[in-house]
C-alpha positions in Angstrom: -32.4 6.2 15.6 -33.6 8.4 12.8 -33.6 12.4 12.8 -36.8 13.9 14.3 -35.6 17.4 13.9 -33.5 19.5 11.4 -29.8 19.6 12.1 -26.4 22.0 12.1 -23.7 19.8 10.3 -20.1 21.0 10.4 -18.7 21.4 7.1 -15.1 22.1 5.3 -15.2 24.7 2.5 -12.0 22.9 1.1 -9.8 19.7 1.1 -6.3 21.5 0.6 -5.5 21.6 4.7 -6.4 19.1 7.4 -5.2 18.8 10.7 -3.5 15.8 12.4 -2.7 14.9 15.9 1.8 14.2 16.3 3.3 11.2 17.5 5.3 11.3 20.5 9.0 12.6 19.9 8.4 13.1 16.8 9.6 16.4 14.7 7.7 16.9 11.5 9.3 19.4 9.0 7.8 22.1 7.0 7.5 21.1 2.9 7.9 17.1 4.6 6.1 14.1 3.8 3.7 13.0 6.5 3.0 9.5 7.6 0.6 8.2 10.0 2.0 5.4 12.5 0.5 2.6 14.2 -1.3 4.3 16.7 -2.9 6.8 14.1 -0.5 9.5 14.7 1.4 11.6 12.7 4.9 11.5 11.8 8.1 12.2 9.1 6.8 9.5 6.8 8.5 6.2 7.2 8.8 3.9 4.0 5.3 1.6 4.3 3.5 4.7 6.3 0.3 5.4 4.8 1.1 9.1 3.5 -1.3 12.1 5.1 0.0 14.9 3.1 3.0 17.2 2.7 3.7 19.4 6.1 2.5 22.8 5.7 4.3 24.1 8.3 6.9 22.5 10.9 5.6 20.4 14.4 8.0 20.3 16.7 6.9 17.4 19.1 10.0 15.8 20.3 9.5 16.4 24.0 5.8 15.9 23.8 3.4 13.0 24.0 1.4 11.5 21.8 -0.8 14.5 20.3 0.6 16.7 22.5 0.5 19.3 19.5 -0.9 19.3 16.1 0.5 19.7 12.1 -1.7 21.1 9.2 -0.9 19.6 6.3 -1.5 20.1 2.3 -4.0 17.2 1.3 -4.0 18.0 -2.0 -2.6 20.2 -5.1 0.6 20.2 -7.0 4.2 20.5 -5.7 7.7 20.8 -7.4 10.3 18.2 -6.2 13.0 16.1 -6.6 13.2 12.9 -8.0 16.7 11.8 -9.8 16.0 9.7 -12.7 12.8 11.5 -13.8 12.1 12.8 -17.3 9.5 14.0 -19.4 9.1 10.0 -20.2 8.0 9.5 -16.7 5.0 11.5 -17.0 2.0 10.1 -15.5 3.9 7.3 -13.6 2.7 6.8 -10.1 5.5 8.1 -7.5 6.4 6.8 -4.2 8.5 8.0 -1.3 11.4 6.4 0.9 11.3 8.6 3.8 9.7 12.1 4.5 12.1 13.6 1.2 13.3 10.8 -1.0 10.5 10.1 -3.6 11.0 7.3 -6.2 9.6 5.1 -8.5 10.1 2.1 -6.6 6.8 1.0 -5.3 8.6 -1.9 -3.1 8.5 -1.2 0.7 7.8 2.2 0.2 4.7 4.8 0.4 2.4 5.6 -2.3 2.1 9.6 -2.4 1.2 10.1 -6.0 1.2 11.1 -9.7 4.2 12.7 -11.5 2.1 15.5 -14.0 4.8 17.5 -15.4 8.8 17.5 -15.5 9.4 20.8 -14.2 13.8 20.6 -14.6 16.3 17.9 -14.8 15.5 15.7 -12.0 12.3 18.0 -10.8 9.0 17.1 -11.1 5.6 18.4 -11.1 4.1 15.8 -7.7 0.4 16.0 -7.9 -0.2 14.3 -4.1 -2.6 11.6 -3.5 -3.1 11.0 0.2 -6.7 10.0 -0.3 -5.4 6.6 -1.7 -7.8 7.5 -4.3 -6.3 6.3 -7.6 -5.6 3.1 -5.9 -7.3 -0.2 -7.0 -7.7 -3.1 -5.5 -7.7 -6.9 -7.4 -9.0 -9.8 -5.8 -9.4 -13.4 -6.6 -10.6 -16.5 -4.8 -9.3 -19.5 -4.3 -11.0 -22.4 -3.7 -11.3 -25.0 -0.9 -7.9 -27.0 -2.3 -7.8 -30.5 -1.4 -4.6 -31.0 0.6 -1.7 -31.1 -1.4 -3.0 -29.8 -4.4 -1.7 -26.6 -6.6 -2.7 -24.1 -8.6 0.0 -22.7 -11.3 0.1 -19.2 -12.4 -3.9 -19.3 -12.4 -4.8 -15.6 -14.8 -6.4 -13.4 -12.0 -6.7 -10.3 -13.4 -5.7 -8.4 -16.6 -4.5 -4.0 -16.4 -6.0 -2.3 -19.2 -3.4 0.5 -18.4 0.3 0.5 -16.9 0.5 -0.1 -13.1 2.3 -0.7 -10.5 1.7 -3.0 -7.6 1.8 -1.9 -3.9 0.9 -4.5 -1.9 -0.4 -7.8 -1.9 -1.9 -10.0 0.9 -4.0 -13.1 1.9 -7.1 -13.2 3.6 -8.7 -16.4 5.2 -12.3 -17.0 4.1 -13.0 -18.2 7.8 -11.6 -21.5 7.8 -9.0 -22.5 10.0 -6.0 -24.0 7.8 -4.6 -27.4 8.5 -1.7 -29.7 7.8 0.9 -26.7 7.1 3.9 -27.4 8.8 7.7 -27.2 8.0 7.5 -30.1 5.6 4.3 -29.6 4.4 4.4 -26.0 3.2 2.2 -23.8 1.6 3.3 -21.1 -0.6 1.2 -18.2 -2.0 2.8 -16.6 -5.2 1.6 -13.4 -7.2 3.0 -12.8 -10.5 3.0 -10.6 -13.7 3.7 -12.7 -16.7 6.7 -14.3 -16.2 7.9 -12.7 -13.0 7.5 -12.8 -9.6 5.7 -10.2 -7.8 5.3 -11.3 -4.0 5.6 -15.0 -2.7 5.0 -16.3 1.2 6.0 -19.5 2.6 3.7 -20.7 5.1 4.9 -23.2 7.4 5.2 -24.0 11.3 7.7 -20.6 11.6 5.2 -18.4 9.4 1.6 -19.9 9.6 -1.4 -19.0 7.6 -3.2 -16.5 8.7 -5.9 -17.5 11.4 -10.1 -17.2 10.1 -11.3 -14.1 9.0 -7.5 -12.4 9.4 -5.3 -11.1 6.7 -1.4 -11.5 6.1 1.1 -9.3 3.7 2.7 -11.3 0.9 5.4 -8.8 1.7 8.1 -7.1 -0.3 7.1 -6.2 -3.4 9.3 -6.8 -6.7 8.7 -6.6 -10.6 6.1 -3.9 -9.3 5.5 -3.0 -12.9 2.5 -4.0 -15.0 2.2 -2.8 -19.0 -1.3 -2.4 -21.0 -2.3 -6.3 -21.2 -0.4 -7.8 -18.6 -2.0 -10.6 -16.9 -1.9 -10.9 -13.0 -1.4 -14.7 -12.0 -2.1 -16.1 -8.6 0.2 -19.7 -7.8 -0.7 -22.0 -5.1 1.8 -24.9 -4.0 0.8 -27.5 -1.1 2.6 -30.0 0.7 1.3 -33.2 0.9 -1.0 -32.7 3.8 -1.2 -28.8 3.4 -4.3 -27.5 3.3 -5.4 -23.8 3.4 -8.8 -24.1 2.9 -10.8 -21.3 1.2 -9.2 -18.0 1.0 -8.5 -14.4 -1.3 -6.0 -12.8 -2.8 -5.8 -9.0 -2.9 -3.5 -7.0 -4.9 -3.5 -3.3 -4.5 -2.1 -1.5 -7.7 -2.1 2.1 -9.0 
């Protein structure tokens, strides 16, 4: 119901440290990269773990239960670290990390965690963090009700403006259930930049489309790389008797 009286609200003075709640077993180094599991607790970053922020301090949790203690982390700001193969030509390219220390430019399987802003020395850069997920973008294009075994080839989805790199793709069912997909009626969902492959998924008896209303990963991500006036394509290719139905495709990019 609505307010009837004035009210106290809580507020933070600053974004730069937040607190999260550790993961069972789980030891989380000071200067680390911070990763939130499953379950919504925190942990070394794991490649694919949306990233929290860099550990402030160290959280020792490997006898404990699930938020049996806490860790503060940075949540914003600039930090100097390795990255082998950077140079001042990789300024302003969106980073990505491995592990809770390896960063990279590989956006495949890995963790978005930021922008590079500066080369700092030979292999050192200047890491301003991201854990908001803010400078990510999302692209999204519908596919139609296909009749059953038709296609759609390298259909133009969406066009970048600027470099990017893709993160993530997926499909999500527009609340119909699919039908006629099976192992010799398959239905394959391919994203693409120009010419090259960016994620493809099989869908067949083994690996069926995702039920109404739910979403499925495309999965690994290659040729993550977009220059100014690529074109992202969406393919579509349908058995005989498979048919989909309605559904999206969403490509996350940065």
């Amino acid at each position: 119901m609505a307010l009837t009286a004035n009210r106290e609200v809580d507020h933070f003075v600053d974004q730069e440290l937040r607190t999260f709640q550790v993961a069972a077993a789980a030891n989380i180094r000071k200067g680390s990269f911070v990763g939130i599991n499953t379950s919504g607790f925190a942990r070394p970053l794991a490649a694919g773990d949306a990233f929290v922020g860099l550990a402030y301090e160290e959280a020792n949790n490997a006898a404990g239960a699930n938020g049996a203690i806490a860790v503060r982390v940075f949540t914003e700001g600039d930090f100097v670290l390795t990255l082998s193969g950077a140079a001042q030509g990789s300024v302003g390219r969106h980073v990505f990390a491995s592990d809770d220390e390896v960063l990279t430019f590989t956006a495949a399987g890995n963790s978005y965690v930021g922008v590079m802003e500066g080369a700092f020395a030979t292999n050192q850069i200047v890491l301003r963090i991201d854990p908001l997920r803010r400078l990510v973008k999302t692209a999204v294009h519908a596919v139609e009700d296909l009749s059953a075994g038709a296609d759609i080839s390298a259909r133009a989805a969406h066009a970048f403006n600027s470099e990017a790199w893709i993160i993530a793709a997926r499909v999500v069912n527009q609340a119909t259930a699919a039908a006629g997909i099976d192992n010799s009626n398959t239905c394959v969902v391919a994203v693409g930049i120009n010419a090259g492959t960016v994620a493809s998924k099989t869908y067949d008896a083994s690996n069926p489309f995702p039920a109404a209303n739910t979403s499925d990963s495309l999965g690994a991500i290659s040729n993550a790389r977009a220059s100014t006036g690529n074109v992202l394509t969406v393919a579509v290719t349908n058995g005989a008797t498979a048919n989909p139905g309605p559904f999206l495709v969403e490509v996350d990019y940065v």
